[in-house]
C-alpha atoms as an extended CHARMM CRD file, in Angstrom:
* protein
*
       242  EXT
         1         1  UNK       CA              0.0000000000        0.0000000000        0.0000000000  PROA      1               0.0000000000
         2         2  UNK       CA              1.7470000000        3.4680000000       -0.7990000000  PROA      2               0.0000000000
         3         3  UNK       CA              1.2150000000        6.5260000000        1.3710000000  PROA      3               0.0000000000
         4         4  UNK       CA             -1.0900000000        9.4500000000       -0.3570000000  PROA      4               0.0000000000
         5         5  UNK       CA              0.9970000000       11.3830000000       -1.7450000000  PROA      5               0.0000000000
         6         6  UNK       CA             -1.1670000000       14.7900000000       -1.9200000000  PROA      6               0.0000000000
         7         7  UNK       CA              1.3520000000       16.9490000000       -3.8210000000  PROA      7               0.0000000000
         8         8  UNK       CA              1.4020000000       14.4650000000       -6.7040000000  PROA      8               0.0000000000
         9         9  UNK       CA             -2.2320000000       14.0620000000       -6.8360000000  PROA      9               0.0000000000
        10        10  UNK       CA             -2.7550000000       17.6040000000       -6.9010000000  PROA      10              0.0000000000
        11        11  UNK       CA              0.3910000000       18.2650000000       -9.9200000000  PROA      11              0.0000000000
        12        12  UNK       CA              0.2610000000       14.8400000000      -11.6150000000  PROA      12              0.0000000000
        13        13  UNK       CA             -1.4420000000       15.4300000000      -15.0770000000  PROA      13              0.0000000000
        14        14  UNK       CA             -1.4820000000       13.7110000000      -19.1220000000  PROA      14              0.0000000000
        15        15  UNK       CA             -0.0940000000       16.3370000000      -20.9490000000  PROA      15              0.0000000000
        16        16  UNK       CA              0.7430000000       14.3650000000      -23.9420000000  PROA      16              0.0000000000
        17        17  UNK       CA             -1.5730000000       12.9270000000      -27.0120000000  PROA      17              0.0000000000
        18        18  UNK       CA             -3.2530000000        9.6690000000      -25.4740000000  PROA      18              0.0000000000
        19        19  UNK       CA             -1.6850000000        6.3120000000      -26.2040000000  PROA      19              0.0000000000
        20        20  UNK       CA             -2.8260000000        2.9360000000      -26.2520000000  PROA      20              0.0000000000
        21        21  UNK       CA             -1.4530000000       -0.3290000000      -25.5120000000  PROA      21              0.0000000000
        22        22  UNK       CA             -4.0040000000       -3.3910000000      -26.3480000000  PROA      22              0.0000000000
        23        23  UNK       CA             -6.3140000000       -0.7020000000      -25.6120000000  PROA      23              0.0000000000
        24        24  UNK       CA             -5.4000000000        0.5590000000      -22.2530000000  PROA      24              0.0000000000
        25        25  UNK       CA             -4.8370000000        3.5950000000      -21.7340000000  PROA      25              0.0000000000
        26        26  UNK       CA             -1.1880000000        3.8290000000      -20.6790000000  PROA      26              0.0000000000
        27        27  UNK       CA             -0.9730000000        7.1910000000      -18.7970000000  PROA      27              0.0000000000
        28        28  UNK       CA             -4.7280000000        5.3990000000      -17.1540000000  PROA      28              0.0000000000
        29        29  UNK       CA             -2.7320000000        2.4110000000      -16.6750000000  PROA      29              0.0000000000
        30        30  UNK       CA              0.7640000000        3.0360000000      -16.0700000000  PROA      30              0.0000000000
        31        31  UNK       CA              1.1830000000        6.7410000000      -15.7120000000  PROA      31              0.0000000000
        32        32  UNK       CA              2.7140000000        6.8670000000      -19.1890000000  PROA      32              0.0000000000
        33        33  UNK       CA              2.5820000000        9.8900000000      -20.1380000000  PROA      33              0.0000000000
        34        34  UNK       CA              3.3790000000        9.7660000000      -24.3080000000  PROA      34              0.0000000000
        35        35  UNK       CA              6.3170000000       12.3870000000      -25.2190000000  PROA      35              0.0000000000
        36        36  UNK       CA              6.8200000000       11.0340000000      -28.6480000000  PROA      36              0.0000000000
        37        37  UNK       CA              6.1870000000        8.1380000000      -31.2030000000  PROA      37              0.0000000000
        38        38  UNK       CA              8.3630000000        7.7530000000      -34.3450000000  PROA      38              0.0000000000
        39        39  UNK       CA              8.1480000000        5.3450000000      -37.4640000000  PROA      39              0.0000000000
        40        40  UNK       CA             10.5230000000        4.3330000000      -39.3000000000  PROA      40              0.0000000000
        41        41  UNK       CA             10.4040000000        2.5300000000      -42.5760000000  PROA      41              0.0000000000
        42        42  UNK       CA             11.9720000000       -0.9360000000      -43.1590000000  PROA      42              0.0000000000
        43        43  UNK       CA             15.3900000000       -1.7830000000      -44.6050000000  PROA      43              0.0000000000
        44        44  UNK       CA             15.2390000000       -3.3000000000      -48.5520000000  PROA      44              0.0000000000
        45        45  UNK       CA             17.4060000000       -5.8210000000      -49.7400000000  PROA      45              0.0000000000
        46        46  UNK       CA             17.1800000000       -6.3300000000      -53.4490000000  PROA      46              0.0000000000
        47        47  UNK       CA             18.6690000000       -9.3200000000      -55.9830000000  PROA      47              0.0000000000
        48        48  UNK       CA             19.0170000000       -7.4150000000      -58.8220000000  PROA      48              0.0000000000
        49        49  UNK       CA             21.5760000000       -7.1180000000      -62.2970000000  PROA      49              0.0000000000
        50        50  UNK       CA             22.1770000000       -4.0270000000      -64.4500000000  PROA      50              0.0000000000
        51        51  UNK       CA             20.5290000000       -4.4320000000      -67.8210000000  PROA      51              0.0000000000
        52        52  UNK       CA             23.0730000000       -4.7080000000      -70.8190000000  PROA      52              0.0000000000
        53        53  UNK       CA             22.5240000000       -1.3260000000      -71.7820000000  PROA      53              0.0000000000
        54        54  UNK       CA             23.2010000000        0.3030000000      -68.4060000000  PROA      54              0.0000000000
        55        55  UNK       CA             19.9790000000        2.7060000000      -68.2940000000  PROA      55              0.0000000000
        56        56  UNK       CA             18.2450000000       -0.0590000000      -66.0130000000  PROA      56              0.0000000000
        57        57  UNK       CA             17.7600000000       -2.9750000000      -63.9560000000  PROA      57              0.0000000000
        58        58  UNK       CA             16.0730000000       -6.5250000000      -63.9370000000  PROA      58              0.0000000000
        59        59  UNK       CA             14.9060000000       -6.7230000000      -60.4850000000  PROA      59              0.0000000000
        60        60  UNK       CA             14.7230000000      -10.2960000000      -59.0420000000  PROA      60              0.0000000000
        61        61  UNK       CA             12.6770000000       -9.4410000000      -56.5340000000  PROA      61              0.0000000000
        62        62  UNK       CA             13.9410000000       -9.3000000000      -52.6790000000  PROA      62              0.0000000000
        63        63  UNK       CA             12.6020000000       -8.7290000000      -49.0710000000  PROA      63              0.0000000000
        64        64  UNK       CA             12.0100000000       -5.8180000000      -46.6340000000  PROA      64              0.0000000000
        65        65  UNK       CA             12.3350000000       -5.4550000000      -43.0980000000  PROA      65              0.0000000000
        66        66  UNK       CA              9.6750000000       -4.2420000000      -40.7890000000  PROA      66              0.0000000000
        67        67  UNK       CA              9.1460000000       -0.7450000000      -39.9460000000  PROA      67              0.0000000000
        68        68  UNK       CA             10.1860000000        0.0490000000      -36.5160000000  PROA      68              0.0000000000
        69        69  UNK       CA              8.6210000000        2.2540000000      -33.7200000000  PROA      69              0.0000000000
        70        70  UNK       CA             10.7040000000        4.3000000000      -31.0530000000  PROA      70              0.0000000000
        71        71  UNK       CA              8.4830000000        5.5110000000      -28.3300000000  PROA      71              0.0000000000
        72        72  UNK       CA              9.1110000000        7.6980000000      -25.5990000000  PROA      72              0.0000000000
        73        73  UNK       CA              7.2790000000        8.0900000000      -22.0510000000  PROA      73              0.0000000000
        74        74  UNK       CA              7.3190000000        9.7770000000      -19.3440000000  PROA      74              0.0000000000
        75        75  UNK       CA              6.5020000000        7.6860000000      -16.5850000000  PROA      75              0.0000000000
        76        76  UNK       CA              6.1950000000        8.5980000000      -13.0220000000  PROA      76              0.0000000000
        77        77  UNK       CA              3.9350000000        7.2570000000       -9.4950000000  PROA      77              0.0000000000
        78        78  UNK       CA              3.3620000000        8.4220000000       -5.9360000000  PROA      78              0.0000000000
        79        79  UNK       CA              6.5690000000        7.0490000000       -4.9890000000  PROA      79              0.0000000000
        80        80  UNK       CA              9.8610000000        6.0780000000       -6.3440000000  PROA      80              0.0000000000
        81        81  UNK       CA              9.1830000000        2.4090000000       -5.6170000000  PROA      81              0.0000000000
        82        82  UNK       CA              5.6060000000        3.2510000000       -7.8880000000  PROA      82              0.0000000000
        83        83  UNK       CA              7.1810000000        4.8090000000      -10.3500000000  PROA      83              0.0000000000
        84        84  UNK       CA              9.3870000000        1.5070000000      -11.1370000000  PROA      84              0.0000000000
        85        85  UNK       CA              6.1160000000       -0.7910000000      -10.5080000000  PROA      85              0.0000000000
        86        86  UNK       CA              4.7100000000        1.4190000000      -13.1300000000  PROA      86              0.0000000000
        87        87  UNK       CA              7.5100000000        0.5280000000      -15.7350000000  PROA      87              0.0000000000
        88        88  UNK       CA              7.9850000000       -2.8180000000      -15.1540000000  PROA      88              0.0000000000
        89        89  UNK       CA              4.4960000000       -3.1880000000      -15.8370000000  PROA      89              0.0000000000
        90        90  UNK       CA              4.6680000000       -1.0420000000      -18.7870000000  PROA      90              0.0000000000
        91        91  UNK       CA              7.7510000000       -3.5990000000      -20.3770000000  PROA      91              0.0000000000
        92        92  UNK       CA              5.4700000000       -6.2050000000      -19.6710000000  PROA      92              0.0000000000
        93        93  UNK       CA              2.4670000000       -5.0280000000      -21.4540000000  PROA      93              0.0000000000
        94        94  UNK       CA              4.8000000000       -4.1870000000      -24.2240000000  PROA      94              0.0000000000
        95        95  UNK       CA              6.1570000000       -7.6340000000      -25.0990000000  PROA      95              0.0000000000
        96        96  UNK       CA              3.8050000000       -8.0110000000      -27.6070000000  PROA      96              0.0000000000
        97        97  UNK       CA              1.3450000000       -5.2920000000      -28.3620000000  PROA      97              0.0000000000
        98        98  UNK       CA             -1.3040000000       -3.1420000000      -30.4760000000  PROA      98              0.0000000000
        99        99  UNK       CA             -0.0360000000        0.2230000000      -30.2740000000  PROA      99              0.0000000000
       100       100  UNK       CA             -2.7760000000        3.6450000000      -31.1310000000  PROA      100             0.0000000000
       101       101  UNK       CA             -2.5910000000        6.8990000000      -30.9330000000  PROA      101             0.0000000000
       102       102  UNK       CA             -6.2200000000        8.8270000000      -29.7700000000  PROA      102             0.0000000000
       103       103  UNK       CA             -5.3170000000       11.3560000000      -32.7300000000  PROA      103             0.0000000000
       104       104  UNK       CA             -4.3330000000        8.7890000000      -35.9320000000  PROA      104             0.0000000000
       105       105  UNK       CA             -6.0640000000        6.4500000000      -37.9460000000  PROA      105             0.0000000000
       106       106  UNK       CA             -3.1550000000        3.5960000000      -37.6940000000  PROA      106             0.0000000000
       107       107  UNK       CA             -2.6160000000        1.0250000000      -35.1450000000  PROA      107             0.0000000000
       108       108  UNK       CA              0.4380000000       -1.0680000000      -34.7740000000  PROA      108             0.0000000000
       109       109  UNK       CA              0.5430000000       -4.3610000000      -34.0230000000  PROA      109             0.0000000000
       110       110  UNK       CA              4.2360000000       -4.3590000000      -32.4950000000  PROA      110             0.0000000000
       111       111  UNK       CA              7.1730000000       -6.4900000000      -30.4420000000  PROA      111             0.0000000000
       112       112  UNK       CA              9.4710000000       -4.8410000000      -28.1890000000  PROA      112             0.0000000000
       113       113  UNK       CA             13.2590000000       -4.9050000000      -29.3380000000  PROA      113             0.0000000000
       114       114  UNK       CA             14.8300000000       -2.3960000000      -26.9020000000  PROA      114             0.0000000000
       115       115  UNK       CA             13.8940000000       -0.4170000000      -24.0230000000  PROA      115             0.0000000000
       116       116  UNK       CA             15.7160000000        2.0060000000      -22.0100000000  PROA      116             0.0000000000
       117       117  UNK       CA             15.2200000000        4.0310000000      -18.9410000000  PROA      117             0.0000000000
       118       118  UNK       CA             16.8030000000        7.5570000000      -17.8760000000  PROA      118             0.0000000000
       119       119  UNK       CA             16.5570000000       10.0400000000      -14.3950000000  PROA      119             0.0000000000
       120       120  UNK       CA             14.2980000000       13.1440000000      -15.6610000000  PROA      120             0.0000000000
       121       121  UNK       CA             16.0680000000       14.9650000000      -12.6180000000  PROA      121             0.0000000000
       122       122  UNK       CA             12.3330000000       15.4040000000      -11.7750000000  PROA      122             0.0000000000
       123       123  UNK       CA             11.4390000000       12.6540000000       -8.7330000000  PROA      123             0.0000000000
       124       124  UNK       CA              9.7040000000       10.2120000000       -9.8570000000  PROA      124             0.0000000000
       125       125  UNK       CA              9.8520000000       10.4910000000      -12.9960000000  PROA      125             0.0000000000
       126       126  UNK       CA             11.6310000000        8.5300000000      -15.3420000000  PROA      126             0.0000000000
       127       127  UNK       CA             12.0770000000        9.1400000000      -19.1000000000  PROA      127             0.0000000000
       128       128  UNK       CA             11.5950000000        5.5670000000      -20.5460000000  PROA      128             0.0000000000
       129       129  UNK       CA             12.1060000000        4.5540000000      -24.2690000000  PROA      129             0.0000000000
       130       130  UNK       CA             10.9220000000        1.8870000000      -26.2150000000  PROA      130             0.0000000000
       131       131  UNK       CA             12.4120000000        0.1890000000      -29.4110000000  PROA      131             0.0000000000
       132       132  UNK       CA              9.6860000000       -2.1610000000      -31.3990000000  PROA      132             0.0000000000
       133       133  UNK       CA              9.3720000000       -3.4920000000      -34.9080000000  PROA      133             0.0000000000
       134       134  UNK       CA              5.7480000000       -2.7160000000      -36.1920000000  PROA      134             0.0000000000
       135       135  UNK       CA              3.2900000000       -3.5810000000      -38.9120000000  PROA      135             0.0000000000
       136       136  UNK       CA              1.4950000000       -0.2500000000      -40.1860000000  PROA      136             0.0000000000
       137       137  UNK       CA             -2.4290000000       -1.1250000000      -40.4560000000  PROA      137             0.0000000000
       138       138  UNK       CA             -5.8310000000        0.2400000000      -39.8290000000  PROA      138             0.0000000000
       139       139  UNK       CA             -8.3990000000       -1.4350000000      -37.8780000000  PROA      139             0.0000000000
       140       140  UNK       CA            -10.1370000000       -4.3720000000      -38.8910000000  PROA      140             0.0000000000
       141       141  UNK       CA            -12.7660000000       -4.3050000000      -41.2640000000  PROA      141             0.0000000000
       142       142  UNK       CA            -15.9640000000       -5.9840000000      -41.4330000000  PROA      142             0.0000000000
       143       143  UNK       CA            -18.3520000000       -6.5870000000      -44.6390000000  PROA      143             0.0000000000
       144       144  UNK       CA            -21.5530000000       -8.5560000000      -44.1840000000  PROA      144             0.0000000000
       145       145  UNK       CA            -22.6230000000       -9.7100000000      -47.9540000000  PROA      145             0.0000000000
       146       146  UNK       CA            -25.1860000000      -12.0390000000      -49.0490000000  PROA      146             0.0000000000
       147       147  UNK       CA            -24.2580000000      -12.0650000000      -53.0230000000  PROA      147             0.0000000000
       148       148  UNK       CA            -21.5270000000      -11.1940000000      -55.2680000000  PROA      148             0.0000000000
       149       149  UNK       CA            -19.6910000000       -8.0550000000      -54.3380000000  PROA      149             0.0000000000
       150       150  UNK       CA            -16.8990000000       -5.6910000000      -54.3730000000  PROA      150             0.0000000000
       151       151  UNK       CA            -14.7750000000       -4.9310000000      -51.0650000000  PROA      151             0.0000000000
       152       152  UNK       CA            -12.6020000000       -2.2490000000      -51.5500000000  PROA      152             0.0000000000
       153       153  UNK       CA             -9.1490000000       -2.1270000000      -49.5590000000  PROA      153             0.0000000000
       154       154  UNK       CA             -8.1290000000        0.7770000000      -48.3930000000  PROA      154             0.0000000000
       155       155  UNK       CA             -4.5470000000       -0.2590000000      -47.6660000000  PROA      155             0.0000000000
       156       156  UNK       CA             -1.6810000000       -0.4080000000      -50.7840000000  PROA      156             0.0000000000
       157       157  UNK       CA             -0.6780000000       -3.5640000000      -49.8560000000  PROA      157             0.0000000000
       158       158  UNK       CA             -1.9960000000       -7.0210000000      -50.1880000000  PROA      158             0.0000000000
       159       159  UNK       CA             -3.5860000000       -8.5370000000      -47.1710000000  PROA      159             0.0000000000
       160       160  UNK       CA             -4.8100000000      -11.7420000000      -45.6740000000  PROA      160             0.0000000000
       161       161  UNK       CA             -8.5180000000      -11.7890000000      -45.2810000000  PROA      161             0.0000000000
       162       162  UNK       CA            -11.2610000000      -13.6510000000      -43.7850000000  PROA      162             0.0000000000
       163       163  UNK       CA            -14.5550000000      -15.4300000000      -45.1500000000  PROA      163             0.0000000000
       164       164  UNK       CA            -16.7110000000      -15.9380000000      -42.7870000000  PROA      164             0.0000000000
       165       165  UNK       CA            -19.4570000000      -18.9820000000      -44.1710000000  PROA      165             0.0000000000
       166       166  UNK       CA            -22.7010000000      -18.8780000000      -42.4070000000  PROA      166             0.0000000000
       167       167  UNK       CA            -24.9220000000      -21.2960000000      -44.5630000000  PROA      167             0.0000000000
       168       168  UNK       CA            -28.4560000000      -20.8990000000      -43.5990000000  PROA      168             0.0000000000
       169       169  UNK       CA            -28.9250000000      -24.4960000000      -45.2030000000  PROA      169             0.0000000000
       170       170  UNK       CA            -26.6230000000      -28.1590000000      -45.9140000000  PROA      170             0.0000000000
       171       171  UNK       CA            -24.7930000000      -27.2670000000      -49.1280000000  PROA      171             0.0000000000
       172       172  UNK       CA            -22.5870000000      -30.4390000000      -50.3450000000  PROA      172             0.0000000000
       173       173  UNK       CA            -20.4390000000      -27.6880000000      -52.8940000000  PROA      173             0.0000000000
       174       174  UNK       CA            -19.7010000000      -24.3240000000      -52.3000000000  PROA      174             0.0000000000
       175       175  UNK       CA            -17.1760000000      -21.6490000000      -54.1390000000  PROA      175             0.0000000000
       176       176  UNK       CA            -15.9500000000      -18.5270000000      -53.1690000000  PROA      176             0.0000000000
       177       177  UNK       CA            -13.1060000000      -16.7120000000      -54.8750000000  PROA      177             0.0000000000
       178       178  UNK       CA            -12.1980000000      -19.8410000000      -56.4540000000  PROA      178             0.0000000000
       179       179  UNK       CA            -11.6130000000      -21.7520000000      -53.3770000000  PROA      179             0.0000000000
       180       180  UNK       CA            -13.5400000000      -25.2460000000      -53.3950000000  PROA      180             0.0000000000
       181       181  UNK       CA            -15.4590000000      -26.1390000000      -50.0530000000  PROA      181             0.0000000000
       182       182  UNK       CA            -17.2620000000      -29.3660000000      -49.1670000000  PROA      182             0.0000000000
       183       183  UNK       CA            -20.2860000000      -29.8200000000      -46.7370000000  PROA      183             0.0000000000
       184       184  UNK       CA            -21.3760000000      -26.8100000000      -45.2890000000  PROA      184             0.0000000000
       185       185  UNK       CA            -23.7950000000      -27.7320000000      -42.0930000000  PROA      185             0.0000000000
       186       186  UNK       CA            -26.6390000000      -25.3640000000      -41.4860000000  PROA      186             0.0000000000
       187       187  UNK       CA            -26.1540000000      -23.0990000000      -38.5940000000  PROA      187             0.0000000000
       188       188  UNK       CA            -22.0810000000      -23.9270000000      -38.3710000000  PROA      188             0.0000000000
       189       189  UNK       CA            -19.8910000000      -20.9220000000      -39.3540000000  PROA      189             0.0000000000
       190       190  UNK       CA            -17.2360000000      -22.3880000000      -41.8500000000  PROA      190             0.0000000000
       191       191  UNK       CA            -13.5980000000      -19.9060000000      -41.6040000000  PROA      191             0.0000000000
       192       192  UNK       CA            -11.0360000000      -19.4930000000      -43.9340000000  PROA      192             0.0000000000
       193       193  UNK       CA             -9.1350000000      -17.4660000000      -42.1900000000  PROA      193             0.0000000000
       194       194  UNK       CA             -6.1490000000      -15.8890000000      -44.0260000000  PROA      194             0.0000000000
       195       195  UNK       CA             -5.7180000000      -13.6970000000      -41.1670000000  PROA      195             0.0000000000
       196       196  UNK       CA             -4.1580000000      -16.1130000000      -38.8360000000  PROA      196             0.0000000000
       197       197  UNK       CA             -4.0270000000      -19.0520000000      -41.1700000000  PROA      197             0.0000000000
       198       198  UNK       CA             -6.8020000000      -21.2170000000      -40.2420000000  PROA      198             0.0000000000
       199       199  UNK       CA             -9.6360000000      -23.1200000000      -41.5710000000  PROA      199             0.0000000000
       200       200  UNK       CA            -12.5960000000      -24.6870000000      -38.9880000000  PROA      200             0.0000000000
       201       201  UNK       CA            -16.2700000000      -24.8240000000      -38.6310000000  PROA      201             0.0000000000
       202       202  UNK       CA            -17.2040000000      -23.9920000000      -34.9570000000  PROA      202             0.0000000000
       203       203  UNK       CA            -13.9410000000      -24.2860000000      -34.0700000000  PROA      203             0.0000000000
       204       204  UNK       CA            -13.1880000000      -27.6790000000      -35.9550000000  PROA      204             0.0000000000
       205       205  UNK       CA            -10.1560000000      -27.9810000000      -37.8740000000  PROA      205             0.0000000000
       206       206  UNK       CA            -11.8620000000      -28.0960000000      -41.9150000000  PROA      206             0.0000000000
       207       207  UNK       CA             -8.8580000000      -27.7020000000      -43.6800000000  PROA      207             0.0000000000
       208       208  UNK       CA             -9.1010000000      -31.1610000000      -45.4390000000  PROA      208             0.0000000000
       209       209  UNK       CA            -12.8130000000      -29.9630000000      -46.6820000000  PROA      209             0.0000000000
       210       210  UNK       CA            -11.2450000000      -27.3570000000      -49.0220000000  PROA      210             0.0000000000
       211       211  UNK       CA             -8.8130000000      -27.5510000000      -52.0250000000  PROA      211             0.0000000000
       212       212  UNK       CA             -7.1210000000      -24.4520000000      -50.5240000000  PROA      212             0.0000000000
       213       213  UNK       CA             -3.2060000000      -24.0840000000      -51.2890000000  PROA      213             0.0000000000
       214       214  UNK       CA             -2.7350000000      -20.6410000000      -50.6490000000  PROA      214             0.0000000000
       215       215  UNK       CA             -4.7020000000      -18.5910000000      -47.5970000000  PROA      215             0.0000000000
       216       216  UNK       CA             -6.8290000000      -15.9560000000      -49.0080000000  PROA      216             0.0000000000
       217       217  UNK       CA             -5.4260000000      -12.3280000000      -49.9150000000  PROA      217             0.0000000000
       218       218  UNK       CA             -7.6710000000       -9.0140000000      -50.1970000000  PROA      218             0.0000000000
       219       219  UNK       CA             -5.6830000000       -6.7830000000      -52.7510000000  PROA      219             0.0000000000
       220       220  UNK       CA             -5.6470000000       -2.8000000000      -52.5420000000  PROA      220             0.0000000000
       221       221  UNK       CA             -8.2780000000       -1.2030000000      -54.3840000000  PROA      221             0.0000000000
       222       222  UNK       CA            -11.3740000000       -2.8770000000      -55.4670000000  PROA      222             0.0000000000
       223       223  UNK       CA            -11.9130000000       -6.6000000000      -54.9110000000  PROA      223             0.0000000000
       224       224  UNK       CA            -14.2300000000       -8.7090000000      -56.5740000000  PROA      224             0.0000000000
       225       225  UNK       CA            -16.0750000000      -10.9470000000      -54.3000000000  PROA      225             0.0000000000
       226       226  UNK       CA            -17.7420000000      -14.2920000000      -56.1020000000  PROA      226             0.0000000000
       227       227  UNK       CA            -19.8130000000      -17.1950000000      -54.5180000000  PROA      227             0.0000000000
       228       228  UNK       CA            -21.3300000000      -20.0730000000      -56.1630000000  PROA      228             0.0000000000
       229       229  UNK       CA            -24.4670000000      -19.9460000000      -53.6050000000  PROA      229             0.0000000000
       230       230  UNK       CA            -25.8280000000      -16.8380000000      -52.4460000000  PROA      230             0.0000000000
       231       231  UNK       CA            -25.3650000000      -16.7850000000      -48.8130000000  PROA      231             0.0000000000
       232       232  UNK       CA            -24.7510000000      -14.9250000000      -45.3810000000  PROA      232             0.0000000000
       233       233  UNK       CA            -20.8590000000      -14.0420000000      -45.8340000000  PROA      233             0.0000000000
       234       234  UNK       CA            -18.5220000000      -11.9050000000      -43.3340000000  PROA      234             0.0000000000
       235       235  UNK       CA            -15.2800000000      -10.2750000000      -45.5580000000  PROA      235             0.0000000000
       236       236  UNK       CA            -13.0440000000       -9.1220000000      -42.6940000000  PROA      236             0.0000000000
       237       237  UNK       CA             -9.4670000000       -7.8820000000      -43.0540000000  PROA      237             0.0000000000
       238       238  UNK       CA             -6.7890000000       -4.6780000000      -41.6340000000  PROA      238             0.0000000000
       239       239  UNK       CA             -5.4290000000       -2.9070000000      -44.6060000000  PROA      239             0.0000000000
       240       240  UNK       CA             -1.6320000000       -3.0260000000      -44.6020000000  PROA      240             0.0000000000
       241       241  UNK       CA              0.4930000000       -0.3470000000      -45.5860000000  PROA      241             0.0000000000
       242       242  UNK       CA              4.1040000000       -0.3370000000      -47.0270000000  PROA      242             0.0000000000
């Protein structure tokens, strides 16, 4: 139990833009109080050769490295010994996290690579930084259709989506987006999830009912969305950015 510490109480206030971590608040959680929040784009390594002419290149394609996050907080507490509760907790909600900002549209679905903590000169406060790598996305989105339709994707880069099958009958055959599925039960929600890379039906493993080789990919812009049967269908997916 830590003594009331009525100076603190009276001074203590979020001055920066509110941040969330797997939606919690942090300065509500953790007196974090956000100071800043930088992102960085990803390194590029390319397999490439100089045409014969020299004026350009046959790319072979090649990879790129996550973005990374630096993000700064203030973090403070009734006491000294608080203050450190409150950043040991803050590491430990950081492991693995969503990251948002109250003021942007993107969220960040990060892991923590470095973190670092310095005296303010201010008791207690302590100015604490933390290093993640981070995928830039916007929140999921939902589509309910019951026919042929066209999602469009927000993001500019492909993404994994999700068909959610809710057959209102049995249906022996179904197609959607050219992906073969066999017995559909009434009432059972049937997943092909190329979110997390699943396929059940109420939580079954159905892989072995599809013909699937690849998981499912929503592409920017419009996307064409094509069933054999015309029934209930949930489109879900976070548009990705570069």
């Amino acid at each position: 139990m830590y003594d009331y510490n009525s100076f603190y109480s009276s001074q203590d206030k979020c001055v920066g833009e509110k941040c969330f971590i797997n939606n919690k608040e942090c300065y509500l959680e953790y007196n974090a109080d956000l100071v800043s929040f930088h992102i960085q784009p990803g390194g590029i390594s390319n397999q490439y050769i100089i045409q014969t002419g020299q004026s350009s290149f046959l790319d072979f394609g090649g990879t790129t490295e996550p973005k990374t996050a630096t993000v700064e907080f203030y973090v403070g507490g009734a006491s000294d010994e608080q203050a450190h509760e409150n950043i040991s907790n803050l590491f430990l909600a950081c492991k693995e996290c969503i990251l948002k900002r109250e003021l942007h549209r993107f969220e960040y679905p990060a892991l923590l690579t470095g973190k670092n903590v310095e005296e303010t000169g201010v008791e207690p406060y302590y100015l604490v930084t933390l290093d993640f790598i981070v995928v830039q996305r916007l929140p999921l989105v939902s589509a309910d259709i019951s026919e042929p339709a066209i999602i469009y994707n927000e993001g500019n880069i492909p993404s994994g989506v999700r068909y959610i099958l809710k057959p209102p009958i049995n249906i022996s055959f179904f197609k959607i987006n050219g992906i073969k599925v066999t017995n559909l039960h009434a009432g059972k929600n049937f997943i092909i999830d190329g979110i997390s890379g699943k396929i059940t039906e109420n939580g079954n493993n159905r892989f072995a009912a599809t013909d699937i080789i690849d998981f499912p990919k929503i592409l920017p812009g419009k996307n064409e969305i094509n069933m054999s049967y015309n029934i209930p269908v949930t489109v879900e997916y976070y548009p990705l950015f570069e």
